[in-house]
Biopython code that builds the backbone (N, CA, C, O; Angstrom):
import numpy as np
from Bio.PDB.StructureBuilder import StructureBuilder

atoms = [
    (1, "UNK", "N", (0.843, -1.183, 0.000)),
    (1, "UNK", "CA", (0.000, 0.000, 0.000)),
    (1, "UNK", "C", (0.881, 1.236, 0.000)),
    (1, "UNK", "O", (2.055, 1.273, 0.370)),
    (2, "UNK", "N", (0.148, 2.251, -0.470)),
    (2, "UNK", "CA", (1.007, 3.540, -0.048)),
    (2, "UNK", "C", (-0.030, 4.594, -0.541)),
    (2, "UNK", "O", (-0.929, 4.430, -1.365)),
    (3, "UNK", "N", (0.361, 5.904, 0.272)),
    (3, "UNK", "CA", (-0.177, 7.004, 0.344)),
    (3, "UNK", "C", (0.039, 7.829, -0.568)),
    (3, "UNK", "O", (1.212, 8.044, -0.872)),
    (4, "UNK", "N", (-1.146, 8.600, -1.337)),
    (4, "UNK", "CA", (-0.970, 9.558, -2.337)),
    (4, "UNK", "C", (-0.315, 10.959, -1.354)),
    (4, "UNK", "O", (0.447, 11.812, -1.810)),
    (5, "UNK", "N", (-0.669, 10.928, -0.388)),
    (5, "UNK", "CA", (-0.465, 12.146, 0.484)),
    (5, "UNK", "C", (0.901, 12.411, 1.451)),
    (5, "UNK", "O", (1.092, 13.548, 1.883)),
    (6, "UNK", "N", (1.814, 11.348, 1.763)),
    (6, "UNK", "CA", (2.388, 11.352, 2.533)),
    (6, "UNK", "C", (3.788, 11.226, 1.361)),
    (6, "UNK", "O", (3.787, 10.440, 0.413)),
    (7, "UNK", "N", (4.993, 12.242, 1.707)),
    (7, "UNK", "CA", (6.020, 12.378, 1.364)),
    (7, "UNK", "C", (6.795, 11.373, 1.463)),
    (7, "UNK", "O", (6.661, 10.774, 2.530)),
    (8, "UNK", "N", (7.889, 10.771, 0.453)),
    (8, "UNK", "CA", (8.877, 9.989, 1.141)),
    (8, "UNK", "C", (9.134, 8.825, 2.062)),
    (8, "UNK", "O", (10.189, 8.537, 2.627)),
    (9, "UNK", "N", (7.962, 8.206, 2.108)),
    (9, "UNK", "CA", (7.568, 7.062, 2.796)),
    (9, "UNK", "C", (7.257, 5.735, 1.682)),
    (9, "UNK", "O", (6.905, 5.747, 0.503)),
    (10, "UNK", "N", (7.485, 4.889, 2.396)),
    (10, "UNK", "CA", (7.998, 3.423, 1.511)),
    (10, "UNK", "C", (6.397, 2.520, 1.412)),
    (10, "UNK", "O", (5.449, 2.835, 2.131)),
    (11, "UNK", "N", (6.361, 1.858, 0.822)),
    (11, "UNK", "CA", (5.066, 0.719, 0.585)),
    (11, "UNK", "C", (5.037, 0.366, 1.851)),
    (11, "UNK", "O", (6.119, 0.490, 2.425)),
    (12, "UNK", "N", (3.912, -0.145, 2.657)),
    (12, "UNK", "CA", (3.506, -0.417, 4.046)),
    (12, "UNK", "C", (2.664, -1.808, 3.748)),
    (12, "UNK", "O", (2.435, -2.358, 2.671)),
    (13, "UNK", "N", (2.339, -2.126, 4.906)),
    (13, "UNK", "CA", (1.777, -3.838, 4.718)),
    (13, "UNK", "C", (0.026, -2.967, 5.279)),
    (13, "UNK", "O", (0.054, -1.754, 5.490)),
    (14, "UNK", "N", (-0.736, -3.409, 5.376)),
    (14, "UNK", "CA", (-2.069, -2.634, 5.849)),
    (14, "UNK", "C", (-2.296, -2.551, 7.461)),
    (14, "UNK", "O", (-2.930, -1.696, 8.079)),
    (15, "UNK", "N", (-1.668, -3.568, 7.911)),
    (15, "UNK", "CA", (-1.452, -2.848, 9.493)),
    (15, "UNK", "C", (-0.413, -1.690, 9.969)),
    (15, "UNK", "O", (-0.566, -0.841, 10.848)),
    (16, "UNK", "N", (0.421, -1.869, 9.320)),
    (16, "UNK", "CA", (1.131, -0.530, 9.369)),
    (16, "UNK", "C", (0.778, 0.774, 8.310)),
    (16, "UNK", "O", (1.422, 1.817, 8.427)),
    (17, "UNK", "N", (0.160, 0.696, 7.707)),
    (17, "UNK", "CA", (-0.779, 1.513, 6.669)),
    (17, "UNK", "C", (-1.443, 2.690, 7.853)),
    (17, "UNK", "O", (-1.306, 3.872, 8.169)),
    (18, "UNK", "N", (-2.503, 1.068, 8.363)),
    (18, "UNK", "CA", (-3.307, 1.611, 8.964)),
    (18, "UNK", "C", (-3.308, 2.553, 10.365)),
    (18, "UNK", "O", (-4.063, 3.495, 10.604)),
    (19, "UNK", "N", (-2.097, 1.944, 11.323)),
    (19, "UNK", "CA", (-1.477, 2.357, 12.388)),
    (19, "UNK", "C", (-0.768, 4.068, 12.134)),
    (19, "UNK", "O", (-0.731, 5.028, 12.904)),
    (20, "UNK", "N", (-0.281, 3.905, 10.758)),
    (20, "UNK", "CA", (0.415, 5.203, 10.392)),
    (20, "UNK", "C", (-0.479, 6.305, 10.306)),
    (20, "UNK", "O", (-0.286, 7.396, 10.842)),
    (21, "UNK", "N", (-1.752, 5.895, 9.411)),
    (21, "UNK", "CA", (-3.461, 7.124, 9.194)),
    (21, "UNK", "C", (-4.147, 7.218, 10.303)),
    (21, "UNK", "O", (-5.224, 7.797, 10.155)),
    (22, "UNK", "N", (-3.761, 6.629, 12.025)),
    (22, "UNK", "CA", (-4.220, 6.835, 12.749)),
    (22, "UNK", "C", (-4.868, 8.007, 12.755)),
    (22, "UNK", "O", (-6.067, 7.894, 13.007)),
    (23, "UNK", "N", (-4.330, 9.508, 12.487)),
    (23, "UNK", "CA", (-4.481, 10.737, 12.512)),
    (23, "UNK", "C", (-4.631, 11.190, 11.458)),
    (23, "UNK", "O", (-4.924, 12.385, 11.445)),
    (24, "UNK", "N", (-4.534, 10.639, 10.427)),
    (24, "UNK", "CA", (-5.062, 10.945, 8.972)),
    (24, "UNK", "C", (-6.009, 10.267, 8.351)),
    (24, "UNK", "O", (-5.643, 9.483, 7.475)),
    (25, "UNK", "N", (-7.533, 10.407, 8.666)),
    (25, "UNK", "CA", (-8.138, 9.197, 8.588)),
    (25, "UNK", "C", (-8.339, 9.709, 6.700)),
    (25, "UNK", "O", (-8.345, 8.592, 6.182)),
    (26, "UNK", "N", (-8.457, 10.503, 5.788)),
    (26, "UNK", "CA", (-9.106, 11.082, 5.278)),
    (26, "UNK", "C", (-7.930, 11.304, 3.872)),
    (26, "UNK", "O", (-8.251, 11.827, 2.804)),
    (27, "UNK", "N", (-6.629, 10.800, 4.182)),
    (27, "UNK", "CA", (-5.688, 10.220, 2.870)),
    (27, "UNK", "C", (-6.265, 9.494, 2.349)),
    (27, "UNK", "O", (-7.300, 8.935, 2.712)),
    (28, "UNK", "N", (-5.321, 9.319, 0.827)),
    (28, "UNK", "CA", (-6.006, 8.538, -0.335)),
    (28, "UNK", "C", (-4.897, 7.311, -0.327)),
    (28, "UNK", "O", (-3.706, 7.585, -0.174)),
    (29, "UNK", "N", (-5.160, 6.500, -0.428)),
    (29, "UNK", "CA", (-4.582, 4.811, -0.439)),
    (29, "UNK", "C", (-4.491, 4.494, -1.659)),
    (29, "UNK", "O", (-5.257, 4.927, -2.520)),
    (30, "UNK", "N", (-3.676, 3.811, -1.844)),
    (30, "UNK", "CA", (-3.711, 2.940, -3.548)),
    (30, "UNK", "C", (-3.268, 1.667, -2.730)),
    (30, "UNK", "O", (-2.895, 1.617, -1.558)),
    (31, "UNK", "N", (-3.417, 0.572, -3.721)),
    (31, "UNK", "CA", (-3.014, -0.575, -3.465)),
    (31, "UNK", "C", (-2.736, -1.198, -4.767)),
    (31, "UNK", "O", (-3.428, -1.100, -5.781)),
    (32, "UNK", "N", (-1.317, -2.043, -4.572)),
    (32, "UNK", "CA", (-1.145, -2.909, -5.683)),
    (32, "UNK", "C", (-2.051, -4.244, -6.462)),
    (32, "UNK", "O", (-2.614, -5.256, -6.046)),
    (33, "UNK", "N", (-1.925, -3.880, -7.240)),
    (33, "UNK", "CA", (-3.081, -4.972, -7.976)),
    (33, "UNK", "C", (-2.906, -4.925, -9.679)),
    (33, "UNK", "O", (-3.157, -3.929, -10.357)),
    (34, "UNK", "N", (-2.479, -6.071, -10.145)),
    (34, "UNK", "CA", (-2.423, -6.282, -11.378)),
    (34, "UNK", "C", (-1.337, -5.872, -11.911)),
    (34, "UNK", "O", (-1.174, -5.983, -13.126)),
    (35, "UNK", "N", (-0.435, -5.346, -11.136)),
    (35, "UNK", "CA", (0.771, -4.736, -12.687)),
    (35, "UNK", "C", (0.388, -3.290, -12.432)),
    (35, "UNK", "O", (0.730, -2.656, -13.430)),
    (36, "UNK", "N", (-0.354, -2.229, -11.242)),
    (36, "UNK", "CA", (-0.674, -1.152, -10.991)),
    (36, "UNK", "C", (-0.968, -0.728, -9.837)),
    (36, "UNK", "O", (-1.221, -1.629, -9.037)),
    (37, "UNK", "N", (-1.051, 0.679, -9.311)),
    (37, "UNK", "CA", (-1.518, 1.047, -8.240)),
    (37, "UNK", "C", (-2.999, 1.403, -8.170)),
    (37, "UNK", "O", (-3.372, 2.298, -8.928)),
    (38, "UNK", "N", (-3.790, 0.897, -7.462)),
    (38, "UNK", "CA", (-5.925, 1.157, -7.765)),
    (38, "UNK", "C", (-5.858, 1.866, -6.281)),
    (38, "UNK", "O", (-5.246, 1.633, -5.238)),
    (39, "UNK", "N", (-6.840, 2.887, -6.743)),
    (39, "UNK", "CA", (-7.623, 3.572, -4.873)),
    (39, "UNK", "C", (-8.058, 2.139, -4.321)),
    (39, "UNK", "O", (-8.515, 1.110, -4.816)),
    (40, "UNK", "N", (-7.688, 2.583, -3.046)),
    (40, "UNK", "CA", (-8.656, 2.133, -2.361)),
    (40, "UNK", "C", (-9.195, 3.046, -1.010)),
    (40, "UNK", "O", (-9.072, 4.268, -1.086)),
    (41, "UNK", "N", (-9.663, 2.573, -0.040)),
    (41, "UNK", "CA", (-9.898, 3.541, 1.272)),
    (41, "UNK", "C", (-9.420, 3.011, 2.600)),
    (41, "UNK", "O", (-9.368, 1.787, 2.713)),
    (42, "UNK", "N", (-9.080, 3.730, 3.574)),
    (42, "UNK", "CA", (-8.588, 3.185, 4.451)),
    (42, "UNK", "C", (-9.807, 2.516, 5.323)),
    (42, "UNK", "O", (-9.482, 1.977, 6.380)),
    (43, "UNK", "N", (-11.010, 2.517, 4.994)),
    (43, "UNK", "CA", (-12.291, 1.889, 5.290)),
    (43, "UNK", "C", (-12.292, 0.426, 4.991)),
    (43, "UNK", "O", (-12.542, -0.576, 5.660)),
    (44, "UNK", "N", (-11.716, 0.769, 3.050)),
    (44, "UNK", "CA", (-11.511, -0.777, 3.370)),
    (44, "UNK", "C", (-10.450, -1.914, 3.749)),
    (44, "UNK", "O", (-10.371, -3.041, 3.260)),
    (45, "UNK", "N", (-9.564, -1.271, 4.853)),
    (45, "UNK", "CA", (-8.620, -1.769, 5.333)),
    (45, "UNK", "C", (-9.183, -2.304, 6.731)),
    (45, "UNK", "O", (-8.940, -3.320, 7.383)),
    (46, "UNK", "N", (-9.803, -1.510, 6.877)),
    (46, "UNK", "CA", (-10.793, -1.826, 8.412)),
    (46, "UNK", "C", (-10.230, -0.932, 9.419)),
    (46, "UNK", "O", (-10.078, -1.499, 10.501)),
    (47, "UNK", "N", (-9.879, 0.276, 9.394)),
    (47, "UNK", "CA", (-9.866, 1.545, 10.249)),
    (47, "UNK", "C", (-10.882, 1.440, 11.328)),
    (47, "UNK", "O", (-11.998, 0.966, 11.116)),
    (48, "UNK", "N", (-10.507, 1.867, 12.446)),
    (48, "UNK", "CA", (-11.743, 2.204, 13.367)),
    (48, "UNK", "C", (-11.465, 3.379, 14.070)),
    (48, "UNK", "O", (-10.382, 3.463, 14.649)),
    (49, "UNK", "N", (-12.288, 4.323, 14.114)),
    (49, "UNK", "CA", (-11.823, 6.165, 13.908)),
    (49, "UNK", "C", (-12.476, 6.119, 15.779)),
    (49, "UNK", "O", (-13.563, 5.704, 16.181)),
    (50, "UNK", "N", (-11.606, 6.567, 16.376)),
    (50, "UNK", "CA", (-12.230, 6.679, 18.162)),
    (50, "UNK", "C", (-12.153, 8.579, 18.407)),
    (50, "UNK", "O", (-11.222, 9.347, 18.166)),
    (51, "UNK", "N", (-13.101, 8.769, 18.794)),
    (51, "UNK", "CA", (-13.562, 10.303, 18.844)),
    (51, "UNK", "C", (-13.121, 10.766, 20.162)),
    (51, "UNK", "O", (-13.771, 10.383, 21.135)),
    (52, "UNK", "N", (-12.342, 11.359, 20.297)),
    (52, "UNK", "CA", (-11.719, 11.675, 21.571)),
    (52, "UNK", "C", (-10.920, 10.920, 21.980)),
    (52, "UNK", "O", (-10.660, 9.809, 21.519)),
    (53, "UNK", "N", (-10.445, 11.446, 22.887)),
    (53, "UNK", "CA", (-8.922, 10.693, 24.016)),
    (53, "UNK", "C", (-7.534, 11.320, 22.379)),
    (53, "UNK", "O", (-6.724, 10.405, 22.230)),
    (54, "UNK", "N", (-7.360, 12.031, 21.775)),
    (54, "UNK", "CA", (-6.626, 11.851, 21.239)),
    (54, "UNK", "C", (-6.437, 10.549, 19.819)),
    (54, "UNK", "O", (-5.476, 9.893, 19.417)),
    (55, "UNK", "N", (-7.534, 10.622, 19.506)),
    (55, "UNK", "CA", (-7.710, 9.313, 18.752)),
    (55, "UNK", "C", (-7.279, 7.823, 19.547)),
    (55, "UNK", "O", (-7.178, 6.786, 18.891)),
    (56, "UNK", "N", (-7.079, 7.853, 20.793)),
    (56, "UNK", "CA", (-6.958, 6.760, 21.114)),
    (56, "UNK", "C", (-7.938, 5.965, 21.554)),
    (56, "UNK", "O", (-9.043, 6.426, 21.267)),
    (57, "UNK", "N", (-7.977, 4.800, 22.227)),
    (57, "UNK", "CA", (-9.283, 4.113, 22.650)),
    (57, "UNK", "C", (-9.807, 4.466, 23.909)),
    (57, "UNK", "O", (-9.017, 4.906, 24.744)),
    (58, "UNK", "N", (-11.117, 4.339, 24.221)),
    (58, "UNK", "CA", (-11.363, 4.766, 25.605)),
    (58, "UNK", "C", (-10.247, 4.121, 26.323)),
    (58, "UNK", "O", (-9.597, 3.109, 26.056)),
    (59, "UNK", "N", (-10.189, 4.939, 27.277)),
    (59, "UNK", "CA", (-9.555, 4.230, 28.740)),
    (59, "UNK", "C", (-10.613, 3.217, 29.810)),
    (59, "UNK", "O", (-10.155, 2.722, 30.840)),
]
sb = StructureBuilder()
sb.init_structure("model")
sb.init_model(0)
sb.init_chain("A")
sb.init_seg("    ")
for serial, (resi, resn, name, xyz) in enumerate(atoms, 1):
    if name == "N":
        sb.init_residue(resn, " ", resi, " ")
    sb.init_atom(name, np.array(xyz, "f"), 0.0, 1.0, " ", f" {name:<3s}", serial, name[0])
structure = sb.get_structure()
């Protein structure tokens, strides 16, 4: 995977994709497929967006 938005950063596996957009829920994703890079969303990586605490999980 990798980010249309993020500078200088290397292909990621989707848990580290996902761990990285913690705070960017709202970048654009591509993913390899076929001989190319296709959108995809970090939705369909399985993101789960927590509203407060700092994006972290409740305590």
């Amino acid at each position: 995977l990798r980010c249309t938005q993020c500078f200088n950063t290397p292909l990621l596996c989707s848990s580290c994709c996902l761990n990285q957009h913690r705070q960017n829920p709202f970048h654009q994703i591509q993913s390899w497929d076929d001989g190319f890079f296709k959108d995809c969303s970090l939705d369909e990586l399985g993101i789960v967006l927590y509203l407060g605490h700092a994006g972290e999980r409740c305590p």
